[in-house]
N, C-alpha and C positions, 0 to 999 in steps of 0.2 A: 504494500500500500504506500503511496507517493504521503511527500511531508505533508500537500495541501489536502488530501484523502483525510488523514489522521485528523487536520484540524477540523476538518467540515465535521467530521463523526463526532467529536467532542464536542458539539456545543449543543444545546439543550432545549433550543427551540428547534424545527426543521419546517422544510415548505416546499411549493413544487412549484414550477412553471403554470401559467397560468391557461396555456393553451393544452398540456398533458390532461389538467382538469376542468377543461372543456368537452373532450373530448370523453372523460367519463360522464359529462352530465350529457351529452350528445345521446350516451351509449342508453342510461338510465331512460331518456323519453323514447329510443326504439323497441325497451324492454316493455312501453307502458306504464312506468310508472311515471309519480311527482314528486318532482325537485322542490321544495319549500322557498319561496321567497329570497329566505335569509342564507341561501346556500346556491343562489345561482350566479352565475358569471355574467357581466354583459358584454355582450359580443365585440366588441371594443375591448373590453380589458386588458390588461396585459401584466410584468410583473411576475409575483408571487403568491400562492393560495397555501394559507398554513397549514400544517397538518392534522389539525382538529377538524377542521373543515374536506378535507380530501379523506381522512377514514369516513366521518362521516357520508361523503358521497358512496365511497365502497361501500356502505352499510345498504344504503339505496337503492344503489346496484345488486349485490347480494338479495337483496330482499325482493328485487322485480324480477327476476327468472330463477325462482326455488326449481322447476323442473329441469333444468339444464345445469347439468356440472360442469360442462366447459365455456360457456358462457364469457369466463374471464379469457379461456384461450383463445374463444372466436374473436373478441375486442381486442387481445394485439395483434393476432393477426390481419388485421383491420386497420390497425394504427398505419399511417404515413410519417414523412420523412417534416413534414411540417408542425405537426403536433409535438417532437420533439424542442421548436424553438429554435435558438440558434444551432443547436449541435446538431439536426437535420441539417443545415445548412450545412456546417463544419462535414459532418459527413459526404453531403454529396460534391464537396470539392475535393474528396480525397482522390487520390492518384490509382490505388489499387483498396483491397480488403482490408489486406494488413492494417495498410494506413488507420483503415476506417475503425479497426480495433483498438488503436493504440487512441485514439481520439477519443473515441466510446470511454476506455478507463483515465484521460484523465479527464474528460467533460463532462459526464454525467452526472456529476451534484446537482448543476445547472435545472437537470432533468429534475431530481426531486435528491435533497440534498442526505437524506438518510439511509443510503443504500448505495454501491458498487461497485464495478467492473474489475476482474485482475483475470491475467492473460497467465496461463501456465500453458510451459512448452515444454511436453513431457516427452521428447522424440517427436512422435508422432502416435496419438491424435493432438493436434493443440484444445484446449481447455478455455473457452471464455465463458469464467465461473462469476458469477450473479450471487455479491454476498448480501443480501437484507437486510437492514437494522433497525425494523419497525415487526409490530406483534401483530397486529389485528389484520386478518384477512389476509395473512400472510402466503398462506397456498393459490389463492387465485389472484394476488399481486407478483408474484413471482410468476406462475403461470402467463398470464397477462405480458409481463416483460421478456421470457423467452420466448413467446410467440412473437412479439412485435421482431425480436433480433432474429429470427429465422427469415421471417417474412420479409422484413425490408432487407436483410444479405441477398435476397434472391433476387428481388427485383431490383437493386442497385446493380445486379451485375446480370442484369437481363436473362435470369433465370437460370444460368451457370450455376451459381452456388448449391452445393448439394451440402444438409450438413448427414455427417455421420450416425450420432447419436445423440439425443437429449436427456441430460441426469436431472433426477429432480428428488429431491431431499425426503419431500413429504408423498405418503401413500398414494394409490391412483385414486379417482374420486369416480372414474365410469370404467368402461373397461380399456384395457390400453391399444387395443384396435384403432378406439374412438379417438385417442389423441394422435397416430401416428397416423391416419389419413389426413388429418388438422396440418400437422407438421411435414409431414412426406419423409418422414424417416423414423428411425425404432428413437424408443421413450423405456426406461430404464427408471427404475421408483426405489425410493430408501434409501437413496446414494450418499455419499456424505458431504456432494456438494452440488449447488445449484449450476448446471452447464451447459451450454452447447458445446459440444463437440464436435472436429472438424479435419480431414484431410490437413497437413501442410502445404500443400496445394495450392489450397483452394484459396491460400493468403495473395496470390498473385494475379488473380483475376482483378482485372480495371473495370472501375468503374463507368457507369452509364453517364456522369456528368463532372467527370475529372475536371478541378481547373486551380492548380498549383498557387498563382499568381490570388483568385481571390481567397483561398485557404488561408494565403499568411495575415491578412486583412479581415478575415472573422477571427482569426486567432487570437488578433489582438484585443476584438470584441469582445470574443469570450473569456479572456485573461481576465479582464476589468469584471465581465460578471460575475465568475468565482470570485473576487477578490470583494464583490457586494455582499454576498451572501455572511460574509462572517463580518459585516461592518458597519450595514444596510445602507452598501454605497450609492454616492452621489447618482452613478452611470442606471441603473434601477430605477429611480425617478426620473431622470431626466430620458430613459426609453418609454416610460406610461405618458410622458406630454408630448412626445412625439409624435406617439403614434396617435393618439388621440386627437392631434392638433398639428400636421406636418406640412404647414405652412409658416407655422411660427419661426424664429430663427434664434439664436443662442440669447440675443437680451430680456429678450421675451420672455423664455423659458425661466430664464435666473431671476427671473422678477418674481415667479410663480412658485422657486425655491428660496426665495426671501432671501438671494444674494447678487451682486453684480455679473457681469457678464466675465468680469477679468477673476471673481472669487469662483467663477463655476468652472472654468480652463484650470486653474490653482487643484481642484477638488477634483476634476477630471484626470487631470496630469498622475495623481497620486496611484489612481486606479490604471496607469497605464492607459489612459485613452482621450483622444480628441475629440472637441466637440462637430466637427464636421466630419470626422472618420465614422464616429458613432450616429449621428443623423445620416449622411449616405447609407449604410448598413439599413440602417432598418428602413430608408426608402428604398433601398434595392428587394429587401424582402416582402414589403407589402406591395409594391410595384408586382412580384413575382405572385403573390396572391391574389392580389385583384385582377391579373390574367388568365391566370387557373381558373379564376370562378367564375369565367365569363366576360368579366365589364369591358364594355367597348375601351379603344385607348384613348379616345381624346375625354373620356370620364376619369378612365385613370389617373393621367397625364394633370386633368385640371383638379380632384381630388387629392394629391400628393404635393400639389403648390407648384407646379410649372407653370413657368413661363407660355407656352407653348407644347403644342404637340412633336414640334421637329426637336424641342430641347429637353423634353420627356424621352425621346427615343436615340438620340445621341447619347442621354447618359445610361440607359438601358443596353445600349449598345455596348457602351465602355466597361457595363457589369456583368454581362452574359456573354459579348463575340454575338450578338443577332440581334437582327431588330424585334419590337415587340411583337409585327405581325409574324416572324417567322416562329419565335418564341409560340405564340398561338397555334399557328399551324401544326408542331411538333407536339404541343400537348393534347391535341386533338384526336393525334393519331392512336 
């Protein structure tokens, strides 16, 4: 476990991404059931959802499909590479698997700060073991996150990835038939540790959207958000008025963190992060969202605070290598 692993686990509150726990309350209205008020997301949101609040939704979940025990498996296999937040992103700029694994253990606090990833290379099969360190609802949170890492290794490398075998700590909960059609490979129960396992092989397969160049530029993004998590840094806040408001420009914002525009550069610098490195990023990501979901581009373009539709797609250009309609096109397909 890395030095910044060790810290994140010591500390006494924890919380998760606020798009991972949209995505459970996503899951909860498919199941039929009701989200209470005081436990839903607004769609906007962004940030952090504590973890009294996220068991709670597990609870929710849990409770709207008592007849299905895979339930939690079918919901990560279901997950995408967006609902992770920025470590989808970080992921899909990696170069090969590998990469994507070494990113996975040391980003995933990000994802939900109480639980993760450590890579054993035991010859061969390699080991990316899921360690937990939360109680409740801990067999179908775990189930849940080795689904989602099966599923999304497949289709980051366009179906290539094959994994070997799946360990899983705690007993089957249906029969084990039913989880390894889920997964497309054998599932293994009682093990002593949470894992996919995997060919060393299979660390070499490239990715479906390599792009080295903006890798080192989320990296830097997401340095600064680990470095929130244990601090409740600046760059956390100044990401929820962004996106909320991504017309605003850095005076603006610092006005609405009750400091000047030169005390929020000062308090960003700390976190390793600029104030227009960190606004680009997340106008490149809601940029890539609002064309996934449809919106025409000159709604895009004028919702993100462009100037212009031609200066909307020149800088979409500079963060993908394509313009937005081809971008479209490709996700189309």
């Amino acid at each position: 476990m890395t030095g910044r692993q060790t810290n994140t686990m010591q500390r006494e509150s924890f919380s998760v991404t606020a798009r991972f726990a949209q995505a459970l309350v996503d899951a909860i209205a498919r199941q039929g059931g009701q989200v209470p008020e005081a436990l839903r997301l607004g769609r906007t949101q962004e940030g952090r959802v504590d973890m009294a609040r996220q068991e709670a939704l597990w609870a929710l979940f849990v409770e709207a499909c008592p007849d299905d025990p895979l339930a939690a498996l079918r919901l990560g296999t279901d997950l995408q590479a967006g609902h992770l937040d920025i470590v989808g992103m970080l992921l899909l700029s990696c170069d090969t698997l590998g990469d994507g694994l070494e990113v996975l253990t040391e980003y995933a606090p990000i994802i939900g700060d109480n639980a993760h990833f450590e890579v054993a290379v035991l010859a061969d099969p390699v080991q990316l073991r899921y360690v937990p360190g939360y109680v409740l609802y801990q067999q179908q949170r775990v189930e849940a996150t080795l689904g989602c890492v099966v599923s999304l290794a497949r289709w980051m490398t366009s179906g290539r990835f094959r994994a070997r075998e799946v360990l899983l700590a705690h007993a089957a909960r249906t029969d084990a038939a039913a989880y390894e059609a889920l997964l497309g490979c054998p599932v293994r129960f009682g093990q002593p540790v949470n894992a996919v396992c995997m060919d060393a092989c299979e660390l070499n397969h490239t990715l479906v959207q390599a792009g080295s160049s903006l890798q080192q530029h989320l990296r830097s993004l997401a340095d600064g958000v680990l470095a929130s998590l244990a601090q409740d840094g600046t760059s956390a806040r100044v990401q929820q008025w962004v996106r909320a408001h991504p017309r605003w420009g850095k005076e603006r914002i610092a006005e609405q963190l009750g400091m000047s525009g030169r005390h929020l550069n000062r308090k960003l610098a700390l976190e390793g992060i600029s104030f227009k490195g960190l606004r680009e990023a997340l106008l490149h990501d809601m940029a890539l969202q609002a064309l996934r979901d449809g919106q025409k581009i000159a709604a895009a373009s004028e919702a993100l605070g462009f100037c212009d539709e031609n200066a909307f797609s020149r800088a979409f250009r500079r963060w993908t290598g394509q313009s937005p309609a081809q971008y479209q096109k490709t996700e189309r397909k």
